[in-house]
DRENBARO-577903 format. One record per residue (C-alpha): residue number from 1; residue in one letter; x, y, z. Coordinates in nm, 2 decimals. Example, Ala and Ser with C-alpha at 12.3 -4.5 7.8 and 13.67 -1.06 7.14 Angstrom:
  pos  code       u       v       w
    1     a    1.23   -0.45    0.78
    2     s    1.37   -0.11    0.71
***
This chain:
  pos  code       u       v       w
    1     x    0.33   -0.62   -0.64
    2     x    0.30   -0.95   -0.75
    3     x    0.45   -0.98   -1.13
    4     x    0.62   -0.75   -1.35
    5     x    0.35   -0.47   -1.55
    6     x    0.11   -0.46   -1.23
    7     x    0.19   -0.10   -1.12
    8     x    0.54   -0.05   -1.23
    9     x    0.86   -0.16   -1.10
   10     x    0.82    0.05   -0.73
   11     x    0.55    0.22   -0.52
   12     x    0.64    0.41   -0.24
   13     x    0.60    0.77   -0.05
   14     x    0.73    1.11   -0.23
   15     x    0.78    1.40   -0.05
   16     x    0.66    1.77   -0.23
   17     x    0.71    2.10   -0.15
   18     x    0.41    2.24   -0.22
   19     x    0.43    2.60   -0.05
   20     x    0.41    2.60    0.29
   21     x    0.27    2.28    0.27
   22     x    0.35    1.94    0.28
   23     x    0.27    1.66    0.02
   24     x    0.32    1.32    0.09
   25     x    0.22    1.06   -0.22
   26     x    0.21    0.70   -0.16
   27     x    0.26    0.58   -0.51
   28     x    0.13    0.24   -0.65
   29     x    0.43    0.00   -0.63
   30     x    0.77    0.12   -0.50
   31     x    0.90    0.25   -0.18
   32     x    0.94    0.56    0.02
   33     x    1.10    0.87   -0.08
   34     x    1.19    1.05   -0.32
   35     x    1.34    1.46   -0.28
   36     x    1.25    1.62   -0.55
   37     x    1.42    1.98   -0.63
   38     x    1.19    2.08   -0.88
   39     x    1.00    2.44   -0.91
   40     x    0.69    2.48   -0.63
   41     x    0.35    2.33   -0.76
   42     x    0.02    2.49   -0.67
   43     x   -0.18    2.32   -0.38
   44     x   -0.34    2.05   -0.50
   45     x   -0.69    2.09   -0.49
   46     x   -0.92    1.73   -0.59
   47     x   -1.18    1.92   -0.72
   48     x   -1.03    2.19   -0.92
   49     x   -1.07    2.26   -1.28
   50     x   -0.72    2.36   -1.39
   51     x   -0.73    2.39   -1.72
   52     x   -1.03    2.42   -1.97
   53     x   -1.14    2.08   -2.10
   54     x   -1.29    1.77   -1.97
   55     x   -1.00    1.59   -1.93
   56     x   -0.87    1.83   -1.67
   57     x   -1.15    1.74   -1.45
   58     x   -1.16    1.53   -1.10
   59     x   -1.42    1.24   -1.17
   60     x   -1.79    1.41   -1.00
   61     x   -2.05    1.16   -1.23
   62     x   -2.11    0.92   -0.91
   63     x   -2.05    1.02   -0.57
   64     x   -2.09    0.70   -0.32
   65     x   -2.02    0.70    0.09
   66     x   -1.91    0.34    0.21
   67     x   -1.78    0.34    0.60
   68     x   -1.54    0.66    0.57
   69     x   -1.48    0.66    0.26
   70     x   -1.62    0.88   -0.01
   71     x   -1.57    0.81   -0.39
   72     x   -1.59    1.02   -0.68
   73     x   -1.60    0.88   -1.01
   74     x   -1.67    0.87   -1.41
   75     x   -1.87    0.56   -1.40
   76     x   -2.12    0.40   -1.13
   77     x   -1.89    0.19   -0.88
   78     x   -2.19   -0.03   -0.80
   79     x   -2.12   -0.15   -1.10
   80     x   -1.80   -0.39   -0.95
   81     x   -1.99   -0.62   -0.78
   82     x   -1.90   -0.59   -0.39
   83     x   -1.61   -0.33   -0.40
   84     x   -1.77   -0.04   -0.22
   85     x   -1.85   -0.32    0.06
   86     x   -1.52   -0.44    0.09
   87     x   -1.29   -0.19    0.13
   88     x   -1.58   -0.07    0.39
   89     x   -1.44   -0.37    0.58
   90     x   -1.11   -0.38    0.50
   91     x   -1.11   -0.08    0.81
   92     x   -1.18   -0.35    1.01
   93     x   -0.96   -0.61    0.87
   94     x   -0.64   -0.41    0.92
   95     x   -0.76   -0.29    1.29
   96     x   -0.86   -0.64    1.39
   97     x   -0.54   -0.79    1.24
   98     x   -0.25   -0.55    1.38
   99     x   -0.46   -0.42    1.73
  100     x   -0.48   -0.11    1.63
  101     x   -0.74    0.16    1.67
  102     x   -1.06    0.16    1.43
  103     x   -0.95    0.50    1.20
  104     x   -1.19    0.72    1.14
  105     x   -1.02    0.97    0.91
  106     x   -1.20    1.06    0.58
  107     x   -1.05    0.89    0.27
  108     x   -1.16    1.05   -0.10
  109     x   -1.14    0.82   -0.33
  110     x   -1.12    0.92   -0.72
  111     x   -1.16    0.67   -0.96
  112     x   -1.11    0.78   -1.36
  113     x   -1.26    0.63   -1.60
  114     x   -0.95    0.54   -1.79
  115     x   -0.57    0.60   -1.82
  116     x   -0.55    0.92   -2.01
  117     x   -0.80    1.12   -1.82
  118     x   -0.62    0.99   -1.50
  119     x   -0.25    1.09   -1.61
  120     x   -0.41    1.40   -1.77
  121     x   -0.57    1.57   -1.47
  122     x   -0.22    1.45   -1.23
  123     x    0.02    1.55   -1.45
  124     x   -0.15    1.88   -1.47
  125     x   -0.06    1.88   -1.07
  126     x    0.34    1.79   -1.12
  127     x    0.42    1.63   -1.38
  128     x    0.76    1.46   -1.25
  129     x    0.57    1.22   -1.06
  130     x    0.60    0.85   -1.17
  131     x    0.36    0.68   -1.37
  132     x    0.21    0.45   -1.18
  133     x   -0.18    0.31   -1.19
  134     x   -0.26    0.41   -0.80
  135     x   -0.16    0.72   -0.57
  136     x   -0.24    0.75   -0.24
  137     x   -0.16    1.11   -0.12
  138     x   -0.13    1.26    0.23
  139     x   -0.16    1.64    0.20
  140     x   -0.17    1.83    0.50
  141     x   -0.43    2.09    0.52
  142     x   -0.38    2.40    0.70
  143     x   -0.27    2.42    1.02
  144     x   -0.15    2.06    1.14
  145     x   -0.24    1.83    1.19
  146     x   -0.55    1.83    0.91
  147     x   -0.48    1.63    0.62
  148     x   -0.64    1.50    0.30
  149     x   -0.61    1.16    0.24
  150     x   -0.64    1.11   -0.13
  151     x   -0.65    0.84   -0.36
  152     x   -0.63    0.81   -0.76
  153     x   -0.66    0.56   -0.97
  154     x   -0.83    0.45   -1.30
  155     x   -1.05    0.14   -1.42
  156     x   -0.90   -0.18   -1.51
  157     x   -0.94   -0.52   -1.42
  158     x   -0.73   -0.49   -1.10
  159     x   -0.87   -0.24   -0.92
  160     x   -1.04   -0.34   -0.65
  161     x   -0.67   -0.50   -0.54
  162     x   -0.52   -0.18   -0.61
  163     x   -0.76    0.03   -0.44
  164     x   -0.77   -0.22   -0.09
  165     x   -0.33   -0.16   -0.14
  166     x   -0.38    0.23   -0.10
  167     x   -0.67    0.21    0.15
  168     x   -0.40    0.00    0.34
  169     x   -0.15    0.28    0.28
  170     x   -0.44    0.54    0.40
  171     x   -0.53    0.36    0.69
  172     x   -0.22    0.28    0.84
  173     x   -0.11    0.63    0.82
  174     x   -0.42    0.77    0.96
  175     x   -0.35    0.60    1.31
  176     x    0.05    0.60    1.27
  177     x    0.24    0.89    1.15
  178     x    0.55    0.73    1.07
  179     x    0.55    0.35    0.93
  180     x    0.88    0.21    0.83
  181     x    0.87    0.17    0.42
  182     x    0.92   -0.22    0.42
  183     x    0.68   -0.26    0.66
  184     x    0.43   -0.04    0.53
  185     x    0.48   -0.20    0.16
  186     x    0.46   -0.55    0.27
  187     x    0.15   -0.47    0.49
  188     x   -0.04   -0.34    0.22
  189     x    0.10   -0.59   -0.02
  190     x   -0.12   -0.87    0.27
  191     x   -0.47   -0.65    0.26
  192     x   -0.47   -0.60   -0.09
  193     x   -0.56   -0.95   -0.15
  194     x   -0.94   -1.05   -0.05
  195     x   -0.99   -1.15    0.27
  196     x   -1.04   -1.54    0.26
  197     x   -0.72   -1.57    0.09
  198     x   -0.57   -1.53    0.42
  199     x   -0.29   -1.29    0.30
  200     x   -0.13   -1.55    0.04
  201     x    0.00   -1.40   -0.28
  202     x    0.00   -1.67   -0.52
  203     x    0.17   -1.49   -0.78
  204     x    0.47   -1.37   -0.51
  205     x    0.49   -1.71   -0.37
  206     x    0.56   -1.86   -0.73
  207     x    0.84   -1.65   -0.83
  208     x    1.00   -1.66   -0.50
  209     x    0.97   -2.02   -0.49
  210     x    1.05   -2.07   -0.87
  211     x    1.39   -1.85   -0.75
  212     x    1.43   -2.07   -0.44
  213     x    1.77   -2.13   -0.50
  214     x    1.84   -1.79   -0.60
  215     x    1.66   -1.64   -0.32
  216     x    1.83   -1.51   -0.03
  217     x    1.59   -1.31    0.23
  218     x    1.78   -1.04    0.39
  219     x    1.52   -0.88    0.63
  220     x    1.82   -0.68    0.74
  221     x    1.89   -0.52    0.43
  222     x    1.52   -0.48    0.37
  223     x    1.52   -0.27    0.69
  224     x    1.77   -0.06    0.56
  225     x    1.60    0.06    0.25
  226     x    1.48    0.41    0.25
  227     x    1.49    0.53   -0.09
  228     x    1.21    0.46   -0.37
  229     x    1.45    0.36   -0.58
  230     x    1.60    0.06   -0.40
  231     x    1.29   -0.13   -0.35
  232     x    1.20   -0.32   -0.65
  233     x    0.95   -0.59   -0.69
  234     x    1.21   -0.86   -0.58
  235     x    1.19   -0.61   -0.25
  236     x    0.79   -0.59   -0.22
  237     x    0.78   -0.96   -0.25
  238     x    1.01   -1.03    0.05
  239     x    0.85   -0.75    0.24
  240     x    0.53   -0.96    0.16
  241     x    0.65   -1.30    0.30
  242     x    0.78   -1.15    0.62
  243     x    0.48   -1.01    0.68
  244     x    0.32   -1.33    0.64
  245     x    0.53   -1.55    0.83
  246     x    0.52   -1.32    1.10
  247     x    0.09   -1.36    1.09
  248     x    0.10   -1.69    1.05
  249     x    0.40   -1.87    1.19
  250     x    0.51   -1.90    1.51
  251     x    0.27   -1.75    1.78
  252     x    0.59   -1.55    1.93
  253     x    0.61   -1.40    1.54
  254     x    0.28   -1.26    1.60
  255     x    0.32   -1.08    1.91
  256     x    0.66   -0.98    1.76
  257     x    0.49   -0.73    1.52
  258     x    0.17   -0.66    1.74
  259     x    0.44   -0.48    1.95
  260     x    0.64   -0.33    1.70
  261     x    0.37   -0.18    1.55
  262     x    0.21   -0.09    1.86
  263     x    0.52    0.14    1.92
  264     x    0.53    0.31    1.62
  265     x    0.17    0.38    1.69
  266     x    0.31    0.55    2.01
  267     x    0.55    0.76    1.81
  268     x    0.83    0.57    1.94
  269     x    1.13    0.45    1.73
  270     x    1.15    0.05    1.81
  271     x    1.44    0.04    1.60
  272     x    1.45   -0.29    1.35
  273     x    1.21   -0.59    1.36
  274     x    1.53   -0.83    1.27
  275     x    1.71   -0.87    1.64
  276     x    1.35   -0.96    1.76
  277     x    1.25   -1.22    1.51
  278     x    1.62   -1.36    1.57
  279     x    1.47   -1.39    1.98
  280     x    1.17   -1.61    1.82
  281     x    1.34   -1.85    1.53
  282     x    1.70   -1.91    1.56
  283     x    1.75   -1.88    1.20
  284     x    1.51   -1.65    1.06
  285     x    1.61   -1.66    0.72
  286     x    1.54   -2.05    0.69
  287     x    1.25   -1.98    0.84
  288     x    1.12   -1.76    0.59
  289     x    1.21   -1.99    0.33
  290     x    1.05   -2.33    0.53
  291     x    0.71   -2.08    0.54
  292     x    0.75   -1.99    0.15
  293     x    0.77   -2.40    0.10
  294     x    0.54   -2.45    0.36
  295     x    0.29   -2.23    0.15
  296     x    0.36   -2.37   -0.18
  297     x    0.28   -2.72   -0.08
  298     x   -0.05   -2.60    0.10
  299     x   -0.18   -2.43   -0.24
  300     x   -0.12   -2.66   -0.47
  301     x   -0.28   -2.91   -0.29
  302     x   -0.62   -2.67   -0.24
  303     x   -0.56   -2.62   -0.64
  304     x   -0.56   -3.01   -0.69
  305     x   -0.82   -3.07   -0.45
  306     x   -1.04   -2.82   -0.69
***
């Protein structure tokens, strides 16, 4: 996330019961899971007309393929000028940057045109789920291991950066079934952005560097986080700047993550990232906060230098 109002005040994964299936929804800003005890919904079915009237209706004006995606939406996509390239590429961004294989799973995208018709068709679905502007949604399909992945999201002004966030989300967990929830949050927090920005989040570096002395990272306790209602945005901006440290600071950092996530891509359980960072900088706590500094004096020299 990077400011209060973006997507809400979390994003994260939410387990249904759905029959005798399983629904997993990432949800635009927050964390991992939620149990819900509420009454079983109906398979959730993209294309489905539930109820009579248009705004019940999954977007089917435009249809577009773009690498493996394919989108479904109110209003022609070629409109936003280079989206439908870029998250084409953003495949190969995440493969490139974390070694892992090219995925190759089919994501549907819908886009709404706006807000109401967005919240009207998923709250016709289950209507407990937060309100957030993006879902991405990993529903298993028959017999495993088919699933849909599925995202939703309406127009505005940001969403090409939230539609890259939940590709992120899609393509991690189309190649690696179980990501831990900081990780996976402050991964797609790094691809969200455009590519030559090189992973910096200008608006999370100014509010952790305007609460510097505030600021206490705690990867730690950021580990330990497994509920969507612990991770705030204080909590996807840390996960963030680990992230980037670990891609752009020391060499060792690097390799550090390559691995880890190359054993969760195994199926293994590597246990946390914190003991091997700890191999790598002696302190990495005032490491993170040298990179954050480091950062802040690199951009606003680019943004004087303008």
């Amino acid at each position: 996330m990077s400011e209060p109002g973006r997507r809400g005040h979390s994003r994260g994964l939410i387990r249904l019961a759905v029959g005798a299936l399983s629904l997993a929804v990432f949800v635009a800003v927050g964390c991992r899971s939620f149990e819900f005890g509420f009454p079983l919904a109906p398979r959730l079915d993209p294309r489905a007309d539930l109820v009579s009237g248009p705004q019940s209706v999954a977007p089917t004006k435009f249809t577009h393929r773009a690498a493996q995606y394919i989108f479904f939406s109110d209003f022609d996509l070629k409109q936003e000028k280079g989206l439908l390239d870029d998250l084409g590429q953003l495949r190969d961004r995440v493969s490139k940057t974390l070694q892992l294989p090219l995925s190759n799973a089919t994501i549907q995208v819908y886009v709404f045109d706006d807000q109401d018709r967005y919240k009207a068709y998923l709250d016709k679905y289950q209507g407990k789920l937060p309100a957030r502007r993006a879902l991405f949604v990993r529903q298993q399909r028959g017999i495993r291991p088919l699933e849909d992945l599925l995202i939703y999201t309406y127009r505005t002004d940001r969403l090409a950066q939230d539609l890259r966030h939940e590709s992120t989300h899609a393509l991690l967990n189309s190649v690696i079934r179980e990501v831990p929830l900081w990780l996976d949050e402050g991964l797609a927090e790094y691809f969200e952005l455009p590519a030559d920005r090189l992973g910096v989040n200008a608006d999370h570096l100014r509010l952790l560097r305007n609460g510097a002395a505030s600021f206490k990272p705690d990867l730690a306790r950021l580990e330990s986080l497994k509920n969507v209602q612990d991770m705030m945005l204080a909590e996807y901006r840390e996960a963030w700047a680990w992230v980037h440290l670990m891609l752009h600071g020391k060499p060792e950092g690097r390799q550090a993550l390559l691995a880890y996530v190359a054993q969760l891509r195994d199926g293994k359980s590597p246990g946390p990232l914190g003991p091997r960072l700890a191999e790598i900088y002696p302190d990495p706590n005032a490491a993170l906060l040298q990179h954050l500094e480091r950062l802040d004096a690199e951009l606003a020299k680019a943004t004087a230098n303008r």
